[in-house]
VMD Tcl script that draws the C-alpha trace (Angstrom):
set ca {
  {-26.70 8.83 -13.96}
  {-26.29 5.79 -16.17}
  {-22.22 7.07 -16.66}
  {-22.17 7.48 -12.59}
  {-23.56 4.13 -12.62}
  {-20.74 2.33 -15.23}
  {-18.03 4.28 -13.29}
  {-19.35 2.73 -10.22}
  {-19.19 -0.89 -11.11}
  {-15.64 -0.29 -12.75}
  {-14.44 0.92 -9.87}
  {-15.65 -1.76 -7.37}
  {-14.79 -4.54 -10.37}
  {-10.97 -3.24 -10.43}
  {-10.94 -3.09 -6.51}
  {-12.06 -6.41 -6.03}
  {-9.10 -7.23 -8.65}
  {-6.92 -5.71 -6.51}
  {-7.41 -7.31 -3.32}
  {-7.82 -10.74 -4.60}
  {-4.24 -10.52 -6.06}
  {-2.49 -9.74 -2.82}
  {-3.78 -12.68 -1.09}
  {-1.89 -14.95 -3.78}
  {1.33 -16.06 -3.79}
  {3.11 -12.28 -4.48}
  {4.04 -10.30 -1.50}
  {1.55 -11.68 1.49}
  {0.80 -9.13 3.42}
  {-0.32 -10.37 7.07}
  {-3.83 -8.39 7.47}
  {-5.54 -10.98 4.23}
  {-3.92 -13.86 5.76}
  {-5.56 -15.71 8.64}
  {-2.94 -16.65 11.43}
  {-4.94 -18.89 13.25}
  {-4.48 -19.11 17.12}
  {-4.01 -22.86 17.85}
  {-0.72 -22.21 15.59}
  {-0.06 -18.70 16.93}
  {-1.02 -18.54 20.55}
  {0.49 -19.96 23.71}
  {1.23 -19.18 26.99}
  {4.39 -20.27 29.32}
  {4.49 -23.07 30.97}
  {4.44 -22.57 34.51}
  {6.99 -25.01 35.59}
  {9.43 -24.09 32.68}
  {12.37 -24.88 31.85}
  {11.75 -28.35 30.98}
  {15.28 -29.28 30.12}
  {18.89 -27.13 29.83}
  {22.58 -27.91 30.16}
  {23.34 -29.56 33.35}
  {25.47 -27.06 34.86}
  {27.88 -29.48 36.40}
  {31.18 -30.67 34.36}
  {29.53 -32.76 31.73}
  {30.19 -32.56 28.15}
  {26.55 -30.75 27.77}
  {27.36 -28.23 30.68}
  {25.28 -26.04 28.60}
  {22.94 -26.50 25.66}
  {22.44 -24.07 22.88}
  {21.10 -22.70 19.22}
  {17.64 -24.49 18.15}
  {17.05 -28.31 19.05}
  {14.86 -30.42 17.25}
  {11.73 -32.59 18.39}
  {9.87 -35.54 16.25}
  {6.90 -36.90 17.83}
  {6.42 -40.70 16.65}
  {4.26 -43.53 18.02}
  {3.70 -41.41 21.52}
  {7.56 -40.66 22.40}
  {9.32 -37.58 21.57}
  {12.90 -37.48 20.43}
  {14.97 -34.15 21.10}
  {18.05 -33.56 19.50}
  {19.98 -30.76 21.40}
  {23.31 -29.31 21.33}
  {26.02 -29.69 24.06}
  {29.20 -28.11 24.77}
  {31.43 -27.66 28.01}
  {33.32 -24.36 27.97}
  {33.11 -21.24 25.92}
  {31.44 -21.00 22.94}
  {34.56 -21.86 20.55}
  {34.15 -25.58 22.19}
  {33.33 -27.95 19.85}
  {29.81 -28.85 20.15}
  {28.43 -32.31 20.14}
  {24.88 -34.02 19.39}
  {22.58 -35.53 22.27}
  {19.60 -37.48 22.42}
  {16.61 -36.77 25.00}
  {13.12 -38.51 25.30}
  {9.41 -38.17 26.75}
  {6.25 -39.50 26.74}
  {4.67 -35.91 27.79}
  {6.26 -33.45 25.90}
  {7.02 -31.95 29.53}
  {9.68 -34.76 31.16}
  {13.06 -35.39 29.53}
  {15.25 -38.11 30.00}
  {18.53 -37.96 28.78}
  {20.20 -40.80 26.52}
  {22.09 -43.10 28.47}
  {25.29 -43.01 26.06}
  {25.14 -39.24 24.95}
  {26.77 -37.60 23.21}
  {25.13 -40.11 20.47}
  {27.97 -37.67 18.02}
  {31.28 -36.63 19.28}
  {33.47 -36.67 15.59}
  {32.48 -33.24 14.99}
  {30.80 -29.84 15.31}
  {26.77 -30.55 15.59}
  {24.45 -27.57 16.30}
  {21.28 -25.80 14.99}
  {20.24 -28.87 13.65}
  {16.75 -29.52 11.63}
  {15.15 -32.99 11.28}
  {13.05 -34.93 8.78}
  {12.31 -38.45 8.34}
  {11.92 -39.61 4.29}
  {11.32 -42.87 3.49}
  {12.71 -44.61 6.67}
  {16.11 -42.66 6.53}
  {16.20 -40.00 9.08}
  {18.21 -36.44 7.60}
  {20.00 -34.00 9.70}
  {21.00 -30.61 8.57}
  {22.67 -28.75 10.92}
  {25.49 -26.24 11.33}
  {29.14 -27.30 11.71}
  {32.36 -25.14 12.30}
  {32.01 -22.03 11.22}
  {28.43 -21.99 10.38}
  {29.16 -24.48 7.60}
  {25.66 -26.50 7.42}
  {26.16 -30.53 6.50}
  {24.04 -33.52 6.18}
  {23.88 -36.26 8.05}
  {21.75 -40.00 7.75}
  {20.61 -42.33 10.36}
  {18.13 -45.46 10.29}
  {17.73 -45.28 14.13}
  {17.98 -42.42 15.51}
  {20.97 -42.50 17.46}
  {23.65 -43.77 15.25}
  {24.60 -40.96 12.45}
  {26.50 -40.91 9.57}
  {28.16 -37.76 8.58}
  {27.32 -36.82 4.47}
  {29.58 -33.42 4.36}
  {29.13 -30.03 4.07}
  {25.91 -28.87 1.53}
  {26.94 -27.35 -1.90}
  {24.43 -24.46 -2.00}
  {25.09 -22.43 -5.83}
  {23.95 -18.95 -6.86}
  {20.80 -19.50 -8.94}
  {23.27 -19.27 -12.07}
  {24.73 -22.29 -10.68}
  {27.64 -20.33 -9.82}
  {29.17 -21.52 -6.22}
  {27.84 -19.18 -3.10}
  {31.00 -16.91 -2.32}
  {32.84 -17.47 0.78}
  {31.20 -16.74 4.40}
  {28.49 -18.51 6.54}
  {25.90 -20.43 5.53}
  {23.90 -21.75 8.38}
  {20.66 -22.72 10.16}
  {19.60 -25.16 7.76}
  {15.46 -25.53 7.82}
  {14.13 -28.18 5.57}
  {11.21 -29.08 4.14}
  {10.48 -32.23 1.74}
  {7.65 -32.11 -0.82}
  {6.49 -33.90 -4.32}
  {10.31 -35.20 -4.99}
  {11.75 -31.58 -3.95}
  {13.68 -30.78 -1.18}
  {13.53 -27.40 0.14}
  {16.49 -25.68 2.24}
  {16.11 -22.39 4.06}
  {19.38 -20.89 5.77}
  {21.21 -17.65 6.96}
  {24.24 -16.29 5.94}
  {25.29 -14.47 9.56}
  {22.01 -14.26 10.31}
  {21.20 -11.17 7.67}
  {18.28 -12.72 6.12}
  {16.91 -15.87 5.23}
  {17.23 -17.35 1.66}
  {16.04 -20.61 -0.53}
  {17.93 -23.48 -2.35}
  {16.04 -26.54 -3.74}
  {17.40 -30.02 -4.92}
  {16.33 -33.23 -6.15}
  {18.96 -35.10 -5.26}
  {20.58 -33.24 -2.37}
  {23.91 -33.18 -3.62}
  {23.85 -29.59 -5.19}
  {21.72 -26.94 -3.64}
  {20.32 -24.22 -6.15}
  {19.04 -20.84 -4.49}
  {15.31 -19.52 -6.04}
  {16.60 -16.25 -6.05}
  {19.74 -14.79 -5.09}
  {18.25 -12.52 -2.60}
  {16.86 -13.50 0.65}
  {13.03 -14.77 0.81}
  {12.64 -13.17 4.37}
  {14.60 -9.93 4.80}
  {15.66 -8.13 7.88}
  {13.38 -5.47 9.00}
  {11.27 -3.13 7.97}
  {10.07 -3.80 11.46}
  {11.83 -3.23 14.43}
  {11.47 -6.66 15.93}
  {13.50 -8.12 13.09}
  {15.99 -5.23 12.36}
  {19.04 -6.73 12.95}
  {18.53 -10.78 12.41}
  {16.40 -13.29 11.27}
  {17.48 -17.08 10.95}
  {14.64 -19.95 10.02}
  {13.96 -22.62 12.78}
  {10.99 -25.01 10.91}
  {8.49 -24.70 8.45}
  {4.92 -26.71 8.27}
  {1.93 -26.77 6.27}
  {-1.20 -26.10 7.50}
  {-4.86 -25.71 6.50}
  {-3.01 -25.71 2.52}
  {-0.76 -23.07 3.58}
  {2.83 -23.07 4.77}
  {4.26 -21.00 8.30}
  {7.70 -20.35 9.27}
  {8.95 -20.28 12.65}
  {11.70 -18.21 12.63}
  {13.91 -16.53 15.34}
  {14.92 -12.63 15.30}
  {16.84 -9.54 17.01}
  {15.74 -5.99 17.47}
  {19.44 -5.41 18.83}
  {22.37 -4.74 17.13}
  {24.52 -6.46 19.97}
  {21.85 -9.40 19.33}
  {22.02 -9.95 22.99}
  {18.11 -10.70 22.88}
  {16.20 -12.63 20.85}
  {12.78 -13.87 19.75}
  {10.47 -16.09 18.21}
  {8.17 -14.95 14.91}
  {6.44 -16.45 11.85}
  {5.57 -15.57 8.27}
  {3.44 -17.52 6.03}
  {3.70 -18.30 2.18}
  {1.68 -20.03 -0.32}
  {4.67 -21.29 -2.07}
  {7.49 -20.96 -0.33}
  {9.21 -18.09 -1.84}
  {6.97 -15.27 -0.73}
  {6.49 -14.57 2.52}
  {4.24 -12.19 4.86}
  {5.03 -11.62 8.35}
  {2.49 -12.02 11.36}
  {1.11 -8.71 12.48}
  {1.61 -9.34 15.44}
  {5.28 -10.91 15.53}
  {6.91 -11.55 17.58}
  {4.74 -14.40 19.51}
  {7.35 -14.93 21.93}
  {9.86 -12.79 23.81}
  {12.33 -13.09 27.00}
  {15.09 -14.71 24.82}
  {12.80 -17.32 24.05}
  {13.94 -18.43 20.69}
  {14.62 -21.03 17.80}
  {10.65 -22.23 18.06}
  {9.82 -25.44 16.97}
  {5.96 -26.92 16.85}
  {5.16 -30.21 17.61}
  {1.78 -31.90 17.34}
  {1.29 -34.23 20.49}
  {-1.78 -36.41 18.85}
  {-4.07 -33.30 20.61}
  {-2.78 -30.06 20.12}
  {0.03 -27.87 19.52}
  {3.30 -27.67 21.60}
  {5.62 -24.32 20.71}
  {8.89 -25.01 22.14}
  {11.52 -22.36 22.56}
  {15.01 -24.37 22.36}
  {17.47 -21.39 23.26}
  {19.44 -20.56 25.78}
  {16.85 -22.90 27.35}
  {14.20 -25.39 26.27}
  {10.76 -24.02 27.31}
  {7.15 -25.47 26.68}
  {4.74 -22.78 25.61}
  {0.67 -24.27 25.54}
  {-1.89 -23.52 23.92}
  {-3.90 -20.22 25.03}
  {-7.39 -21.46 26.11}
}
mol new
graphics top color blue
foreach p $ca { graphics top sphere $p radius 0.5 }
foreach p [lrange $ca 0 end-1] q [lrange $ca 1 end] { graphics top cylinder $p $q radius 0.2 }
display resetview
C-alpha cells in the first residue's frame, strides 16, 4: 500500500509539472489560456458600414487593406487607404474623425499623403512623435514621422536582417504591426502573407528577426490554411493578444479576423474558437472608447463590431 501510495503522489507531482509548464511562455495552447469576452466577443453593428470608399470619382473611390484608429482626448483619428482605379493604382493616405466611434468625417484636404504608395498602415505614438509603418509598392513596409497628425514625413523602407544579421532575401515584406515596450521596438510582418514573423530594434534603423521562422504559422487549422498577416497587438490583464487577419481559401477571395495570445511575444497560441469574425470582415483593430471595447473590421469595408452583452 505504502508503494501504491509513493507512486500516487509522484504521479500527480509530475502532472501538475506538466501542466504548469504549458501555460508559460513555450507553445500556448488556447484551452489554459483565458480569452476573455470583453476582448473576444462582439456583435455587428446594425447600421454598418460606418465608412468605405466613396464610390464616385474621388481619389479614395475605394478604400482598402487594414486602417488604423487612435483614440485621444475623446476624438478618434482613422487613417485609411484610398485609391481610384484597379488595384495597381497608387494608393494614398487619408485622414477621418469622430467623436462616437460610429460617425466619420472625412479630412477636409485629404489625401493628407499623395508622394507615394501608403497602405496597411499601423500606428503608435512615442514620446510626442507619431510612427507609421505601413506597406509601400510592392509590399515594401517604410516608416514614416509626424508631430500632428496630418503632416508626414517619409523615413524609407525598414531594413529587416536574418537573425545572423544577414539581409532578408528578396520578396515581400509587409503588414507591419508594431508594438513599443521598455526601449524595444517590436515589428511583426508577412512575407506574401505565408506566416507572420518578428524583428526587434532599438533604434529602428536595422530590424533583427527573433527567429528566422515565422512566430504564427499558417494552419494546422483550416481557418488559417492559406494566410495569416498581423493587424495590432495589445496587452492586457499582463498578457499580450494579436489581432490578426486569415484565409481558409487558396484563391484568398475570403477573409477573416482571429487572435492568438503570447506571454512574450514570440510564442503564440491561437483562440479556440478563431475566427471571431467572418463575412470578409478583416484587418481588426481594437480601440478602447474610455468605456469599452470597439473591434473594427477595416477591409473591404470599415465595420463597428460591439461588445456582446
Amino acid at each position: 500500500m505504502k508503494i501504491l501510495i509513493k507512486l500516487l503522489i509522484i504521479f500527480l507531482l509530475t502532472t501538475g509539472c506538466r501542466q504548469k509548464s504549458s501555460s508559460g511562455s513555450g507553445d500556448l495552447k488556447s484551452d489554459t489560456i483565458k480569452f476573455p469576452s470583453e476582448i473576444t466577443d462582439f456583435t455587428a453593428w446594425k447600421n454598418n458600414p460606418v465608412f468605405s470608399g466613396t464610390g464616385t470619382d474621388t481619389w479614395d473611390q475605394k478604400i482598402r487593406e487594414r486602417g488604423y484608429i487612435l483614440r485621444e482626448e475623446g476624438i478618434s483619428y482613422m487613417w485609411y487607404t484610398g485609391y481610384n482605379g484597379d488595384e495597381a493604382v497608387e494608393k494614398h493616405l487619408g485622414l477621418a474623425t469622430s467623436t462616437d466611434g460610429l460617425s466619420w468625417t472625412r479630412y477636409k484636404d485629404n489625401p493628407i499623403y499623395d508622394s507615394g504608395w501608403v497602405e496597411d498602415m499601423s500606428v503608435i505614438k512615442h514620446e510626442g512623435i507619431y510612427y507609421m509603418f505601413a506597406e509601400g509598392r510592392g509590399d515594401t513596409a517604410h516608416m514614416m514621422t509626424s508631430t500632428d497628425r496630418i503632416h508626414w514625413e517619409e523615413k524609407g523602407p525598414l531594413d529587416i536582417r536574418k537573425s545572423n544579421g544577414e539581409p532578408l532575401s528578396k520578396g515581400a515584406f509587409g503588414t507591419p504591426a508594431i508594438w513599443y515596450e521598455q526601449g524595444i521596438w517590436y515589428l511583426f510582418y508577412e512575407r506574401d502573407d505565408l506566416g507572420i514573423w518578428l524583428a526587434t530594434s532599438t533604434d529602428m534603423k536595422v530590424w533583427t528577426n527573433k527567429q528566422d521562422e515565422p512566430v504564427i504559422k499558417m494552419g494546422p487549422e483550416i481557418y488559417d490554411q492559406f494566410g495569416v498577416a498581423m493587424d495590432q497587438i495589445i496587452k492586457y490583464n499582463g498578457r499580450y493578444y494579436g489581432y490578426y487577419h486569415a484565409t481558409e481559401y487558396k484563391d484568398w477571395h475570403e477573409w477573416t479576423s482571429c487572435m492568438a495570445v503570447s506571454d512574450d511575444l514570440l510564442h503564440w497560441g491561437k483562440y479556440d474558437k478563431n475566427p471571431i469574425m467572418r463575412e470578409n470582415k478583416s484587418s481588426p483593430v481594437l480601440v478602447w472608447d474610455g468605456e469599452k471595447y470597439i473591434l473594427y473590421t477595416m477591409h473591404p469595408e470599415v465595420c463597428v463590431h460591439l461588445p456582446k452583452k
